[in-house]
C-alpha positions in Angstrom: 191.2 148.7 208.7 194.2 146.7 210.3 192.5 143.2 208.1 192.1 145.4 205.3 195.9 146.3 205.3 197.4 143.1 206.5 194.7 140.5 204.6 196.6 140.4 201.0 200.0 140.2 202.7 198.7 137.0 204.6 197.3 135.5 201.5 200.2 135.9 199.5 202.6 134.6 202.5 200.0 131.2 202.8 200.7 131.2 199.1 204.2 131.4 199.2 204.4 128.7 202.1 202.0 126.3 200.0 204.4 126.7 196.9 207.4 125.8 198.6 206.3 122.8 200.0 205.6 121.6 196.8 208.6 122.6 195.8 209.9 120.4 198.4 208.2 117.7 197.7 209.3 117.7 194.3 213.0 118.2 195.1 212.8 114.8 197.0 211.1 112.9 194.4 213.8 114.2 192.2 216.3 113.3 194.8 214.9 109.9 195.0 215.0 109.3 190.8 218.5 110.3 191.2 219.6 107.6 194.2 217.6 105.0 191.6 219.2 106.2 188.5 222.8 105.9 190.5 222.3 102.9 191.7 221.1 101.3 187.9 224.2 103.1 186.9 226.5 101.1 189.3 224.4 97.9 188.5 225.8 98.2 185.3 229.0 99.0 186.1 229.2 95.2 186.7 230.1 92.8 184.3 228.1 89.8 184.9 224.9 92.3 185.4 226.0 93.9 182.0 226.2 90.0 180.7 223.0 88.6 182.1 220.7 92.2 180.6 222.6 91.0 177.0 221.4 87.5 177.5 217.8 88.2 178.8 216.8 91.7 176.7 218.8 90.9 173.7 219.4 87.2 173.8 223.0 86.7 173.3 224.6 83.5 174.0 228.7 82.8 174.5 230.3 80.5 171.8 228.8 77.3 171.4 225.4 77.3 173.7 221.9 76.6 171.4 219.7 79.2 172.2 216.5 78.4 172.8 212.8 80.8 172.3 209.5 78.8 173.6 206.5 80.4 171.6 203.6 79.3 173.6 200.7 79.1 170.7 197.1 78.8 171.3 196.0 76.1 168.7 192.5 75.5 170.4 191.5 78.7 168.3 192.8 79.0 164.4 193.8 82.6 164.1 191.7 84.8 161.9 192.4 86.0 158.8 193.6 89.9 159.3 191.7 91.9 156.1 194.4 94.5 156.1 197.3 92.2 156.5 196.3 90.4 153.5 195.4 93.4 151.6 199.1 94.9 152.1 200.4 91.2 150.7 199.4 91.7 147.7 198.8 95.7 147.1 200.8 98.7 146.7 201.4 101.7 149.4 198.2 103.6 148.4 195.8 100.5 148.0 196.9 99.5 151.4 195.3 102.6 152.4 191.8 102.3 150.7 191.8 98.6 152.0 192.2 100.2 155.6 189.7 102.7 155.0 187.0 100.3 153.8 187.7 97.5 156.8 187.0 100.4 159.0 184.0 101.3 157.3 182.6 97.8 157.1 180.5 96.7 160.9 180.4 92.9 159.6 184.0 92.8 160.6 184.7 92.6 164.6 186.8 95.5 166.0 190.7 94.7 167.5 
């Protein structure tokens, strides 16, 4: 009788215990996106951080440097003729769409 009584308030207390250690656990992964998202913050709190993100993500340059871009090209292989792209070169909106439709359809043509 006594583990008929007391056996639903154990499960819900093991339940209750199992929840709140993930709730814990969450709290300090949260805790830890917050210490990384404070420290990005003061990162760009500096100015020569704030300059060197313009020049690498956005590729400013001060007055009077050449910037330079190095596009490494494979020319061992021609590239292939893209279907699609030359359908929408000389097609409107909706032909685009039926060119699309029949490249998908057609197994001659080798998938991306």
């Amino acid at each position: 009788m006594l583990a008929f009584l007391l056996g639903p308030t154990l499960k819900t207390y093991v339940d209750q215990r199992r929840e709140i250690s993930s709730l814990q656990e969450k709290v300090a992964e949260q805790r830890a996106d917050v210490a990384a998202m404070e420290k990005e913050k003061a990162l760009w709190g500096d100015k020569t951080y704030v300059e060197q993100q313009a020049r690498q993500r956005l590729k400013f340059v001060k007055v009077g440097e050449k910037p330079y871009t190095i596009v490494d090209l494979d020319e061992a292989t021609p590239a292939k003729a893209d279907p699609v792209a030359e359908a929408a070169s000389r097609s409107p909106w909706y032909g685009q769409v039926w060119e699309s439709v029949k490249v998908a359809d057609d197994p001659l043509i080798p998938a991306r």
